[in-house]
C-alpha positions as CSV (number, residue, x, y, z in Angstrom):
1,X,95.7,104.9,101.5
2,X,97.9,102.3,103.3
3,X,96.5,98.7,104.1
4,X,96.8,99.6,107.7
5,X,94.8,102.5,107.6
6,X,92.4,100.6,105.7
7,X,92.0,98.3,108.2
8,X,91.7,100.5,111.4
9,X,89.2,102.7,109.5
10,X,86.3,100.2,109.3
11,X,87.0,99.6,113.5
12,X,86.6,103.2,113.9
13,X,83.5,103.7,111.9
14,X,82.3,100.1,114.2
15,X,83.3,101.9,117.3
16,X,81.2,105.2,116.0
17,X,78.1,102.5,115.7
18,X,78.3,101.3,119.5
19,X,78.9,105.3,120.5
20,X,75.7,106.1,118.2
21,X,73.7,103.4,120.2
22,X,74.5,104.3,123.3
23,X,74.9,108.4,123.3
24,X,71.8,109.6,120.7
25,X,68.7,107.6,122.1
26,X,66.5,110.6,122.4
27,X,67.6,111.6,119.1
28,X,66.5,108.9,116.1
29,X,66.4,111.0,113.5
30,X,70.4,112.0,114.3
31,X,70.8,108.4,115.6
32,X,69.6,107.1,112.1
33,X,71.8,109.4,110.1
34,X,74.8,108.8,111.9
35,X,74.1,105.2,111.8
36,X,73.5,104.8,108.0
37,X,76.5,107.2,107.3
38,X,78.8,105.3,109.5
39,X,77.6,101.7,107.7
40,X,78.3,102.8,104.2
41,X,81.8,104.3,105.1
42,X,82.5,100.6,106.8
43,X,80.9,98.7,103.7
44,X,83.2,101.0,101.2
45,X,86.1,100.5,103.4
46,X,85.7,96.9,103.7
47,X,85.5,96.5,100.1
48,X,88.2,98.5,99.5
49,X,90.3,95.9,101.6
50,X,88.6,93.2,99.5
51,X,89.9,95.1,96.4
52,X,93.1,95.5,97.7
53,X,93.7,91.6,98.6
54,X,92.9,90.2,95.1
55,X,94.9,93.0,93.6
56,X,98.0,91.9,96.1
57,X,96.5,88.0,94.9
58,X,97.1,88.8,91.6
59,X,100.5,90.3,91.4
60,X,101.8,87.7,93.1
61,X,100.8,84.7,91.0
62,X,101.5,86.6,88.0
63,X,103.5,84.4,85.6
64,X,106.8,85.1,85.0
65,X,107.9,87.3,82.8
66,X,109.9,86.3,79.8
């Protein structure tokens, strides 16, 4: 997965949280489904993009080779 895509992800799934809000009110047991699904895919993602920047950290201050 692309860095870019990793990114717009985790603004979906927050998108998919205000939509849950607002649209399933009568519904809680759907409402808290959605809403817990929705959270772990943006915690996952935003770790992934944690991941991905100390990786990207730590290839570039890798000593030279010799």
């Amino acid at each position: 997965m692309t860095l870019g895509m990793a990114v717009f992800l985790p603004a979906l799934a927050v998108a998919g949280i205000v939509l849950v809000f607002r649209y399933l009110r009568k519904k809680p047991k759907l409402r808290i489904i959605c809403l817990v699904l929705l959270s772990l895919i943006a915690l996952i993602l935003v770790g992934y993009i944690g991941l991905t920047a100390i990786f990207i950290d730590a290839v570039r201050n890798q000593p030279p080779a010799q």
